[in-house]
N, C-alpha and C positions, 0 to 999 in steps of 0.2 A: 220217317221213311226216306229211302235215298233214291234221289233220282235215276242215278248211274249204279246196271248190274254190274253185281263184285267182280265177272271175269273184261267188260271195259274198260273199269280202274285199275286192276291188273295188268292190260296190256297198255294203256296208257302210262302206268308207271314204267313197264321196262320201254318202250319207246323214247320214254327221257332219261332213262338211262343210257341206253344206245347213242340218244342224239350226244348226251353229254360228254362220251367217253368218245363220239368222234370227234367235237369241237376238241376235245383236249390234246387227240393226238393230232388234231391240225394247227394246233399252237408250239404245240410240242416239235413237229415238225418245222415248222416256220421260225422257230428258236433254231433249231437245228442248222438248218440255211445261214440264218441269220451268221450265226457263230462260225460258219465254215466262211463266208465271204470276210468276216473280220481277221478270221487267223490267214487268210488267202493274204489280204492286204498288208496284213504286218509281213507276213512272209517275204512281199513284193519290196517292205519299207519305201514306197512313196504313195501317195495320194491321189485317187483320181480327182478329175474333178467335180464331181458331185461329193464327192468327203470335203473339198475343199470349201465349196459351199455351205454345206452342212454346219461345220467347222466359223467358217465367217459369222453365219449368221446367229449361232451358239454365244458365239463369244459378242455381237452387238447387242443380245439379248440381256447377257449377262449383266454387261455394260447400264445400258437401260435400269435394270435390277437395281444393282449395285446406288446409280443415280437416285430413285423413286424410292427408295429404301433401306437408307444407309447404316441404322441402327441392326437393323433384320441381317441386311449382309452381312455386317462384324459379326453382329452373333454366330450363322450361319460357317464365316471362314474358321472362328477360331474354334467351333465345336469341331468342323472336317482337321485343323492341325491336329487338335488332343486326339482323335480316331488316329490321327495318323501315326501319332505318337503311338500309340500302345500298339500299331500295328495292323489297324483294322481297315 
């Protein structure tokens, strides 16, 4: 026997549908944003400073990486050349 009558689970299910379909279009929007302040920026060609930031602390990270893990790095660069190579 089931706990929950079939029109509960019914409307529970389109409710997660609903919820799902707005999470999606508020990432979807927030992608959207996202991608207009990037082509803003390249359009601008210089940096503010919070990309410069962003940017600093990308590349002490990487550094870091690179230090802590230096077999994984190689690996890591020379798979990104060969993508790069064929173009990807």
């Amino acid at each position: 026997m089931n706990r929950f009558p079939r029109e509960s689970r019914r409307r529970n299910g389109e409710f997660l549908v609903r919820s799902a379909a707005i999470t999606m279009a508020d990432r979807l929007e927030k992608l959207a944003q996202a991608a207009a302040e990037i082509a803003a920026s390249l359009r601008r060609g210089k940096r503010s400073e919070q990309m410069q930031q962003v940017e600093d602390s990308l590349q002490n990270r990487l550094v870091d990486f690179e230090a802590s893990y230096p077999q994984l790095a190689g690996i890591v660069t020379r798979l990104l050349d060969g993508l790069a190579q064929l173009g990807i």
